[in-house]
C-alpha positions in Angstrom: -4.6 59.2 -10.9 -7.3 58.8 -13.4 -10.8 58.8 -12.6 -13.3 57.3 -14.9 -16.8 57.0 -14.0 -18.3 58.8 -16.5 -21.2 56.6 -18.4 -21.7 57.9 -22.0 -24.6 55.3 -22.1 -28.5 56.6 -22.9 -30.7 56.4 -19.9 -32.7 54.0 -21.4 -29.3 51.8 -21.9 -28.1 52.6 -18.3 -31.5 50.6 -17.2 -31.6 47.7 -14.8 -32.8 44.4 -16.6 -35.6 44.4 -13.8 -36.8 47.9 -14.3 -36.7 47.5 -18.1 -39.5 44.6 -18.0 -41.1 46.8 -15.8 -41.5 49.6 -18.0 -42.2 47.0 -21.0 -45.4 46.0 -18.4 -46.3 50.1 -18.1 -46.1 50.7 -21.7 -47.9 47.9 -22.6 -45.1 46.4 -24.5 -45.8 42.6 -24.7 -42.4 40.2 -23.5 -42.6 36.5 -24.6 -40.9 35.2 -21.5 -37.0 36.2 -20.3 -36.3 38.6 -22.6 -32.8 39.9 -22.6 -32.1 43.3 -21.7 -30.6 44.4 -25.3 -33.8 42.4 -27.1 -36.1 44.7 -24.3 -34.2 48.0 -25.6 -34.8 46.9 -29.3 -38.6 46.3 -28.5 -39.2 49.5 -26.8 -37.0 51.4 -29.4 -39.5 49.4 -31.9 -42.5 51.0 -30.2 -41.5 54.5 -29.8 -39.5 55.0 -27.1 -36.9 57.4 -27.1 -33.6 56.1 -25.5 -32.7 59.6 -24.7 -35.8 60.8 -23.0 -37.8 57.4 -21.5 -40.8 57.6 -19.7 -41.1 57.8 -15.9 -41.5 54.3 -14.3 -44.4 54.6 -12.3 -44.6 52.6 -9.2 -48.1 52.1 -7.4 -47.7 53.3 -3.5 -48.6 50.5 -1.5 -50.3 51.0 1.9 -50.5 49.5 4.8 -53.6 47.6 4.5 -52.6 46.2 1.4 -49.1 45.0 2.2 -50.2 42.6 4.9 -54.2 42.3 5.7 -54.3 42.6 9.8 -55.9 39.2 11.7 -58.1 39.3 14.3 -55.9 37.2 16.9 -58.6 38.0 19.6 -61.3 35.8 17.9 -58.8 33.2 17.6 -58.6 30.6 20.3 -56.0 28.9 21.9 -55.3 25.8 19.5 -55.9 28.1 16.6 -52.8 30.3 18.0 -50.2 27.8 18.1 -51.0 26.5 14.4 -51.2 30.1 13.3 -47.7 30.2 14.9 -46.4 26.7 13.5 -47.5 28.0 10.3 -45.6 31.1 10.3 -42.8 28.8 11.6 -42.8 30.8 15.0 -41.4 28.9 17.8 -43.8 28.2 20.5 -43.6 25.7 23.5 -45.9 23.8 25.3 -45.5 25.5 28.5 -46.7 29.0 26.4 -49.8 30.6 27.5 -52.8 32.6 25.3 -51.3 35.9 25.9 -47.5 34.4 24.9 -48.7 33.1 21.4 -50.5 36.5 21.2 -46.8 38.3 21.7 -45.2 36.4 19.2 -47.9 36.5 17.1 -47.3 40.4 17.3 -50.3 41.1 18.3 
């Protein structure tokens, strides 16, 4: 039995499509719209970059606070809670109470 998995391609060749326009955005390598992965190789070749040794794709840590701002369901009332809730397309009924919209709410 024969194995093959060995890749013989440059690491800059063995890139994702994604992580390729990526590193075009880093650099500061300007794309004209959906750029194909081989034209993205050609234009990053065409400003320097070695196929054999390409940068380090940096990705900004994103905290908490940015990811998803925290609401302050407590100043909310009660009408404000179930369109808050139809909005997030959270099922609600009309039997549910303040403190049951705050519970699906997550809060």
């Amino acid at each position: 039995m024969q194995v093959r998995n060995f890749d013989d391609r440059l690491p800059l060749q063995q890139m994702r499509r994604h992580a390729l326009e990526a590193l075009c955005r880093q650099e500061q390598i300007p794309l004209t719209g959906r750029e194909t992965k081989d034209r993205m190789l050609a234009l990053m070749e065409g400003h320097g970059i070695d196929p054999a040794r390409p940068p380090r794709l940096e990705r900004a840590p994103q905290t908490v606070e940015e990811s998803a701002p925290r609401q302050d369901y407590a100043a909310l009332n009660f009408y404000e809670l179930r369109k808050l809730c139809t909005e997030r397309k959270i099922e609600w009924a009309k039997t549910d109470k303040r403190p049951d919209l705050l519970a699906k709410l997550g809060a």
